[in-house]
C-alpha positions in Angstrom: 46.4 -15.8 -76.2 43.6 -16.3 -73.8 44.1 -17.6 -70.5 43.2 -21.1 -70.2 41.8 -22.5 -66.7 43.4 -26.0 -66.1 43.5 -28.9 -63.6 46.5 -30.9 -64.1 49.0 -33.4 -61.8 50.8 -31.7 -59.2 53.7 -33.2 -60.6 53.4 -30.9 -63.3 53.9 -27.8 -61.6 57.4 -26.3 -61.8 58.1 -23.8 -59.1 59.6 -20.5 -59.8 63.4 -19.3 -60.0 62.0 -16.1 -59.1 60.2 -16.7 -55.6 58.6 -13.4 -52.9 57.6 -15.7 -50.5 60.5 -18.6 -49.5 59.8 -18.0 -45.3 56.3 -18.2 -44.3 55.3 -18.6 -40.9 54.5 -22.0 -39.8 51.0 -20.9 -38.2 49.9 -19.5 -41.2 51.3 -22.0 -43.7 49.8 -24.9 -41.4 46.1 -22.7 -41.5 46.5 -23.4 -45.1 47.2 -26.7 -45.0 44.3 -27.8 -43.2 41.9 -25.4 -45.6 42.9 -26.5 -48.3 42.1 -30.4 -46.6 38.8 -29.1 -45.7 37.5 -27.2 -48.6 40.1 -27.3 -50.8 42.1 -25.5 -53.1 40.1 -22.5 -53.3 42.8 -19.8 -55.5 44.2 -21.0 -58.6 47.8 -21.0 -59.1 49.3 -18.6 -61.6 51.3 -20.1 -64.3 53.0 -20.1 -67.8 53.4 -23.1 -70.1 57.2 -24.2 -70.4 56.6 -27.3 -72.8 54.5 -30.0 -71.2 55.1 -28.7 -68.1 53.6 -25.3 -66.2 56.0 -22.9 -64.1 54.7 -20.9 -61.2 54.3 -17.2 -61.7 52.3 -17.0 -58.5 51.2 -19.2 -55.8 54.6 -21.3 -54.6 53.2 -21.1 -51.1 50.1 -22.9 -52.0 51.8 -25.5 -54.4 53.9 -26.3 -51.5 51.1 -26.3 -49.4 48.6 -28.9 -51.6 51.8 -31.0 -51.9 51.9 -31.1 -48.2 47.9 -31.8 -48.2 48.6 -34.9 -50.0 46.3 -33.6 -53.2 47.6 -35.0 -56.8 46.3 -32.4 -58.9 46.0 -28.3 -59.1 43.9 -25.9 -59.9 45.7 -23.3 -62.2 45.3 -20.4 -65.0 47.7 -20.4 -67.9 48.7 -16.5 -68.8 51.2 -15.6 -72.2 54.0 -14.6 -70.8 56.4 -12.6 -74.1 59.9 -12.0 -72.2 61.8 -13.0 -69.0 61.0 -9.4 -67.6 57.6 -9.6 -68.3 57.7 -12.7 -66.2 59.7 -10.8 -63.0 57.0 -8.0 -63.5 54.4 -10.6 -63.2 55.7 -12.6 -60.5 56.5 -9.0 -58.7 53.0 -7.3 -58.6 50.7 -10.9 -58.2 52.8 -11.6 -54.5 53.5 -8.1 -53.2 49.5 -8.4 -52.3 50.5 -10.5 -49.3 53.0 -9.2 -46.9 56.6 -10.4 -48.1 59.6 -11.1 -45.7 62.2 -8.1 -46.3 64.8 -10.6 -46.6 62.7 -12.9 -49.2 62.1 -9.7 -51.1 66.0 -8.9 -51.0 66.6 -12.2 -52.5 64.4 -12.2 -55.4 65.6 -8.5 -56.3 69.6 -10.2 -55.8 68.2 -13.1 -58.7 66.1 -11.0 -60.8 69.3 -8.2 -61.3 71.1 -10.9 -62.9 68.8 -10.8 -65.6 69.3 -6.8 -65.6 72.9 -7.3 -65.8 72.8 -5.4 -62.7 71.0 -2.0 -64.0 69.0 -1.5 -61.2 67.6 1.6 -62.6 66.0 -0.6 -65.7 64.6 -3.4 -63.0 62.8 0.0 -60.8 61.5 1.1 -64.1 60.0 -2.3 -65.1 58.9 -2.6 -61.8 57.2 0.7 -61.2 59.0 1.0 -57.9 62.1 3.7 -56.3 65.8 3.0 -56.9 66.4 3.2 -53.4 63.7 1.0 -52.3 66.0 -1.7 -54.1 68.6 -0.4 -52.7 68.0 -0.3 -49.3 66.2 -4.1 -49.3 69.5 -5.4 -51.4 71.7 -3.9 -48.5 69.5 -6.1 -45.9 71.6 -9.2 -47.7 75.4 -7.8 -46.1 73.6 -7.5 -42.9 75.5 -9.8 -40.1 73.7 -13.3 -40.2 72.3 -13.0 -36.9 70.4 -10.0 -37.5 69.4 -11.4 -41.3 67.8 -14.4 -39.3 66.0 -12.0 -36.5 64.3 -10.1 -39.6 63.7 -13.5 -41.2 61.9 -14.3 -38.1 59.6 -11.3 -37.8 61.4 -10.5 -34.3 62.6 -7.1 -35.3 61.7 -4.7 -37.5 63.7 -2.7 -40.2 64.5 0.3 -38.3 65.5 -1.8 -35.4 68.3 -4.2 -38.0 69.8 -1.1 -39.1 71.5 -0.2 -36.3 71.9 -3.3 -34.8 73.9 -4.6 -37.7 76.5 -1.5 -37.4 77.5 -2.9 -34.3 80.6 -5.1 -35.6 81.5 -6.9 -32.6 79.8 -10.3 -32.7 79.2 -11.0 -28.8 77.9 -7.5 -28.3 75.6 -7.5 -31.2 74.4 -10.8 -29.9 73.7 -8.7 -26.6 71.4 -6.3 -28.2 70.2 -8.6 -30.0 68.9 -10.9 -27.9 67.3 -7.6 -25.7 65.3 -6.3 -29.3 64.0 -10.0 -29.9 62.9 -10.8 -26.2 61.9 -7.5 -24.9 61.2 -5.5 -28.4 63.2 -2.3 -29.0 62.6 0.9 -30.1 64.8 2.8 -33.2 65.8 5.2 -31.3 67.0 2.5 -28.3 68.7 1.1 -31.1 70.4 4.0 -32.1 71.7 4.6 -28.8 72.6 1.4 -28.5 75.0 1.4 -31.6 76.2 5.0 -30.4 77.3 4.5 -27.6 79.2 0.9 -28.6 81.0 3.2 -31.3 81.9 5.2 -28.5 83.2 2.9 -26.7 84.9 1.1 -29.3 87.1 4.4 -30.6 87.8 5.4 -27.3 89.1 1.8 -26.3 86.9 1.3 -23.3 85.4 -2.3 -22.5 82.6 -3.3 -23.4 81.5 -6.0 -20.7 77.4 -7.1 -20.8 77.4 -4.9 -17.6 77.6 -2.1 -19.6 75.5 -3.6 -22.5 73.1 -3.5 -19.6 73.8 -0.1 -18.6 73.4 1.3 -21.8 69.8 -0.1 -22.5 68.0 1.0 -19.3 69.7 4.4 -19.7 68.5 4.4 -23.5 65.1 3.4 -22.6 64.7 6.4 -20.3 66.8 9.2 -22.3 66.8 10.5 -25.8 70.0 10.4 -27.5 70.7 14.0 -28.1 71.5 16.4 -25.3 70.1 19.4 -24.2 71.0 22.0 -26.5 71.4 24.8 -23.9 72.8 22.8 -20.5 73.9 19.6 -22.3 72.4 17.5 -19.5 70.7 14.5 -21.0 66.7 15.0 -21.6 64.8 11.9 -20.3 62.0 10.3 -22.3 59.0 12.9 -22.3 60.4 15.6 -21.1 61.9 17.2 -24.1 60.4 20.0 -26.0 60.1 21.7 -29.3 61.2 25.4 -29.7 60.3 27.2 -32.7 62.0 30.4 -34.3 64.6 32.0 -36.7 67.7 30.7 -36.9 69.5 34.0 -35.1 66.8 34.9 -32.5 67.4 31.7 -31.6 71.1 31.6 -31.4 71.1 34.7 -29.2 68.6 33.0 -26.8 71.3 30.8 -25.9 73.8 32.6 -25.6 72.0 34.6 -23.1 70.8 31.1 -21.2 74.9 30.2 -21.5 75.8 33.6 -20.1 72.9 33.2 -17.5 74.1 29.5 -16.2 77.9 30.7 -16.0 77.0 34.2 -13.8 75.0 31.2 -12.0 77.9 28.9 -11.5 80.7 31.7 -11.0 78.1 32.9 -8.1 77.8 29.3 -6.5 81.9 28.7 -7.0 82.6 32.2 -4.7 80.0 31.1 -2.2 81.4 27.9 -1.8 84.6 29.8 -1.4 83.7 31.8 1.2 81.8 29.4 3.6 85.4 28.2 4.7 86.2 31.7 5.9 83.4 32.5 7.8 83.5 29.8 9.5 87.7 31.0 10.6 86.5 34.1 11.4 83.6 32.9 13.6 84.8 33.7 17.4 85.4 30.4 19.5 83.3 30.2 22.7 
């Protein structure tokens, strides 16, 4: 069947179960508001007929938005839609044009896999997209609300939630929190961050917002993994990259290790000896 360009009551309009874009920020949703009140509707809304009425397939965000202009009718384009996966497919590939929320696209890949039955290899198929892709959005949903709501609000970004939501104590996951959202944070700050409250936590040390404190300037200025060779901790722009086989490499440091202990054995026996010369120094 052809598609069919319509213009019909608002009223009519049925929005999708199935929706990509449920937060939208308020600037940009109130931008489209006002165009649409000034030139109006200029994109058709994306639909399938359900009986005498026409369900979204794309373009909730502007249905919600023409409602909001206080315009009675739409501008839409009928498509033939065969199956309910067809529809999810549709719905999928016409709103991943505009960038969706994480969270948003966690919950429409939560409602869609009850029409897999949960086969979320079938749903990647359909969808033309990885397995782990789902995966990884879907696990966004048992994230700790407050971090949900942070990536819901744009403040953080991915890498950033991950290790944030690892952190299982509520007041200092609020702490972090809080730091990523006001002052922005880095994945490898966050990383430390979580490290060192696991730390903490299994060695049964407190964890006061002093040391919350602590812990980000120090993870601001130093990488998380020590020096290989000393085991001092490598500050921010000072570390290196070495380059080699496996065993020449190994050797090296052993040699460096052998090299620093001859070093602190030396320093240890002159520290040793200072007290005696100074005995055997004749009193005047």
């Amino acid at each position: 069947m052809p598609e069919e360009f319509l213009e019909v009551p608002i009223d009519d309009l049925i929005p999708s179960d199935y929706q990509l874009h449920i937060h939208v920020p308020e600037e940009e949703f109130d931008r489209l508001v006002q165009s649409i009140k000034d030139v109006g509707q200029q994109e058709r809304i994306v639909c399938k007929r359900v009986g005498n009425k026409f369900k979204i397939l794309s373009g909730n965000t502007r249905y919600v938005a023409l409602k909001a202009a206080g315009v009675k009718t739409a501008k839409i384009v009928v498509v033939d839609v065969e199956s309910p996966e067809e529809e999810i497919k549709r719905i999928y590939h016409a709103n991943v044009r505009v960038k969706i929320n994480p969270i948003d696209e966690a919950r429409f890949f939560q409602q869609a896999l009850k029409l897999y039955m949960g086969n979320i290899d079938k749903m990647a198929d359909d969808l033309g997209i990885r397995r782990n892709y789902i995966r990884e959005r879907l696990a966004l949903l048992e994230y700790p609300k407050d971090v949900q709501e942070a990536v819901l609000r744009d403040e953080i970004p991915l890498s950033v939630a991950k290790w944030l939501a690892k952190i299982d104590h509520d007041a200092a996951r609020a702490n972090y929190l809080n730091a990523a959202c006001l002052g922005g944070m880095t994945e490898a700050v966050a990383r430390r961050c979580y490290e060192e409250y696991r730390y903490r936590k299994e060695s049964g040390m407190p964890i006061t917002p002093q040391v919350i404190e602590e812990v980000l300037q120090e993870a601001e200025q130093y990488l998380i993994t020590p020096c290989d060779i000393c085991g001092c901790k490598i500050k921010i722009g000072e570390e290196g990259h070495l380059w080699g086989h496996k065993e020449c490499l190994n050797v090296a440091k052993e040699l460096v290790h052998q090299k620093l202990a001859e070093m602190a054995e030396k320093e240890q026996q002159q520290q040793q000896q200072q007290p005696q010369q100074q005995q055997q120094q004749p009193t005047q």
